[in-house]
C-alpha positions as CSV (number, residue, x, y, z in Angstrom):
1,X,0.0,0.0,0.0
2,X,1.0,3.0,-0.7
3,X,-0.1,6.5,1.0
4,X,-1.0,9.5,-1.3
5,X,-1.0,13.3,0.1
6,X,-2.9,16.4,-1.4
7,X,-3.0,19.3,-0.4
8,X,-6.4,21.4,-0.3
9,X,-7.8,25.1,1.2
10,X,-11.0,23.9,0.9
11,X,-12.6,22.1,3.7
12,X,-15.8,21.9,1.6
13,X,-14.4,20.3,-1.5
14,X,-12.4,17.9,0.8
15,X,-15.5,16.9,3.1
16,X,-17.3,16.1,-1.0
17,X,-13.8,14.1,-2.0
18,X,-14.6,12.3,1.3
19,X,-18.2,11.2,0.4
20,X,-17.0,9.8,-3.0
21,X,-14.1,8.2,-1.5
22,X,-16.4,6.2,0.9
23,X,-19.0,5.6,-2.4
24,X,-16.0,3.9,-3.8
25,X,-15.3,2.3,-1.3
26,X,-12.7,3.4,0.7
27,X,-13.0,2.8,4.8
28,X,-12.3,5.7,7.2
29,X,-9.3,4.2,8.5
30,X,-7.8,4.9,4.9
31,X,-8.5,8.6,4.3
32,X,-7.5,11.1,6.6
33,X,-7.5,15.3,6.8
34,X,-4.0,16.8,8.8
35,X,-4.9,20.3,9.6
36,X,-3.8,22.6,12.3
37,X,-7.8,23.9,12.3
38,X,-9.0,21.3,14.3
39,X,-12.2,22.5,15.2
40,X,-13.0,23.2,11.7
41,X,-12.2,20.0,10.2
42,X,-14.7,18.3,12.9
43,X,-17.4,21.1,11.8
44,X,-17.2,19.5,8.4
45,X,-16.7,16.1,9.8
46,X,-13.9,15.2,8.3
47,X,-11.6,12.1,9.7
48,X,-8.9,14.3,11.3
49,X,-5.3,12.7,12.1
50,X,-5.5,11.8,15.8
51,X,-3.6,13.4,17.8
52,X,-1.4,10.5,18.4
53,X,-0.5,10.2,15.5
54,X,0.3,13.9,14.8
55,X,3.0,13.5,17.6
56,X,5.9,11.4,17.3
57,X,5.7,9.1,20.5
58,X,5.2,5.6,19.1
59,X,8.8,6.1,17.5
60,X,10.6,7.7,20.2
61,X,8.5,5.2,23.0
62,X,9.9,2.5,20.7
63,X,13.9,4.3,20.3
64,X,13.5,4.6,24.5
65,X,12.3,1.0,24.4
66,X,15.5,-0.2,22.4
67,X,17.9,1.8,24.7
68,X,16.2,0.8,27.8
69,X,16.8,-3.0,27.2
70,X,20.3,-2.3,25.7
71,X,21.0,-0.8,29.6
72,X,18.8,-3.1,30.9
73,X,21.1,-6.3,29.4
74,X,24.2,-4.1,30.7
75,X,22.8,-4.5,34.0
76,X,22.3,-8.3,33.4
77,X,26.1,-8.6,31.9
78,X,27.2,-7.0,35.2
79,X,25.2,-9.1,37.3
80,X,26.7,-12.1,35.5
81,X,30.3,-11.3,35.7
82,X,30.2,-10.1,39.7
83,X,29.2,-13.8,39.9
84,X,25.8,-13.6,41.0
85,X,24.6,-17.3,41.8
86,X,21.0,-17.3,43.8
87,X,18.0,-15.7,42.9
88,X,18.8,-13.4,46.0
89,X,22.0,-11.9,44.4
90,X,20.3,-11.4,41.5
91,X,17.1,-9.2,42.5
92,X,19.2,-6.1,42.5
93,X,20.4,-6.8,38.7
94,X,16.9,-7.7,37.9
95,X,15.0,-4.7,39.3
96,X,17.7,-2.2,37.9
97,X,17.1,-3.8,34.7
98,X,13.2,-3.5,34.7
99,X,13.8,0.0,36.2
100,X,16.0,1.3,33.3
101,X,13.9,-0.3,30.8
102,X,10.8,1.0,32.3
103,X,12.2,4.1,32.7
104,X,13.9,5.1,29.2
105,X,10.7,3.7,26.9
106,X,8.8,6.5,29.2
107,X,11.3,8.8,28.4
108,X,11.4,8.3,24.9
109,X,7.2,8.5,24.8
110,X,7.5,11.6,26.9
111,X,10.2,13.2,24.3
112,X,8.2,11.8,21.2
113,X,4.6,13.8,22.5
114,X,7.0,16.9,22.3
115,X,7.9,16.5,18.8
116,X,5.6,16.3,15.8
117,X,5.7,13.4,13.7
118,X,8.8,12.9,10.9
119,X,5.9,11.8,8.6
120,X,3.7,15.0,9.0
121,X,7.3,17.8,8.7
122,X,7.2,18.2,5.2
123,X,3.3,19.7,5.1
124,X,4.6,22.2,8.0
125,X,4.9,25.3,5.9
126,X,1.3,24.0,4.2
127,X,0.3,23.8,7.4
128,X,1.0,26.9,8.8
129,X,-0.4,29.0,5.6
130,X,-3.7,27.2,6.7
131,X,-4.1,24.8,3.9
132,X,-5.2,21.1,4.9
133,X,-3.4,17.5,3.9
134,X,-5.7,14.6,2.5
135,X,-4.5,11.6,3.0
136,X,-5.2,8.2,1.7
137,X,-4.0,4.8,1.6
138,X,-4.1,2.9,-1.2
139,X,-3.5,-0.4,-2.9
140,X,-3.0,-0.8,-6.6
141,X,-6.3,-1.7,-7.1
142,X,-7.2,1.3,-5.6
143,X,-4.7,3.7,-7.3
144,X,-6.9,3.8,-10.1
145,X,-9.6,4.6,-8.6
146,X,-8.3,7.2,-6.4
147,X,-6.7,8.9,-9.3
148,X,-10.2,9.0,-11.0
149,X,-11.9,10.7,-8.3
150,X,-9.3,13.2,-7.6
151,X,-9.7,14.2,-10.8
152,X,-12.4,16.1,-10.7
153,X,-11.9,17.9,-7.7
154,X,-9.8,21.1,-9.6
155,X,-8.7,22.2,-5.8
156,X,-6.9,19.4,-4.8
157,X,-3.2,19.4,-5.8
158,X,-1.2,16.3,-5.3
159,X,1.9,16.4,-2.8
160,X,3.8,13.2,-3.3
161,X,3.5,9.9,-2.2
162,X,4.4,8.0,1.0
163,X,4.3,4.8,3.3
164,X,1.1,3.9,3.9
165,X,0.0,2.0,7.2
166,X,-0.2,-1.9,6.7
167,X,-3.2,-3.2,5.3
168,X,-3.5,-5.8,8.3
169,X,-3.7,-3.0,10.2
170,X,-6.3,-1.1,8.5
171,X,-8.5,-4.3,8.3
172,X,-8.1,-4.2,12.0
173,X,-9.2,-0.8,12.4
174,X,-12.2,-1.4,10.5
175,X,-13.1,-4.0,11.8
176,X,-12.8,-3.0,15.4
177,X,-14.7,-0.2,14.5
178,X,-17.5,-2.3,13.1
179,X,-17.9,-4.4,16.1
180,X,-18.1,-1.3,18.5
181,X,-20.7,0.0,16.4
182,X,-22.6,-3.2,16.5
183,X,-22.2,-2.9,20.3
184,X,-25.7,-2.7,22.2
């Protein structure tokens, strides 16, 4: 899959792209509107970019996670070589291992919901003049189609093309969606 950006001013002609997006069969958890005007993307009830994912934090939480068990089996190494034999004499390894672990993937989250996402840097000048970011991910099959629709919205201009999320993760998302829906 493959993720395609465009870049739009108006929220009206992106809210209609929508709507024929879904008629061809899109799902929500493909298309999605990056704006810094929040509140008027959810007037025209557009599906925003969470703010999650407008922040970096799975990717630092995840850098912190791999430097928190890189000090975590330094902590084990030393354990080992000062010759630790019961379970006793090695608690203290143990619980500084868990503690440095636990302790650098919260660091890294806490960094990554200070920074906004690599992904989303190149749209920041966009951003900041006040124009929004379609986006939509898309197989091959769906290329076509995509590129057919677009084509009649005149506004829309195309700004590149990216990674998209995985497909097994989109079927998730929609599915997961379903089934809350179908809640009682």
């Amino acid at each position: 899959m493959k993720r395609y950006y465009f870049v739009s001013e108006n929220l009206d002609e992106l809210a209609k792209c929508e709507q024929d997006l879904f008629g061809a069969g899109f799902v929500s958890a493909q298309v999605h509107v990056l704006s810094q005007q929040d509140a008027a993307v959810e007037k025209h009830r557009l599906h925003d970019v969470s703010s999650f994912s407008k922040f970096d934090i799975f990717h630092s939480g995840l850098v912190g996670a791999a430097t928190g068990g890189v000090l975590a089996g330094i902590s084990l190494s030393v354990g080992w070589m000062m010759g630790a034999a019961t379970t006793l004499d090695w608690l203290p390894f143990m619980f500084l291992a868990f503690v440095l672990f636990g302790f650098c993937t919260w660091e890294g989250g806490f960094y990554g919901i200070q920074v906004s996402n690599k992904e989303f840097n190149r749209f920041a000048e966009l951003l900041d003049g006040g124009k929004h970011i379609l986006m939509v991910d898309a197989d091959k099959k769906q290329a076509e189609k995509l590129q057919h629709i677009i084509s009649y919205y005149a506004e829309l201009d195309e700004a590149g093309v990216g990674r998209a999320r995985p497909a097994w993760m989109i079927a998730t998302q929609t599915n997961l969606q379903s089934f809350v829906r179908a809640m009682p």
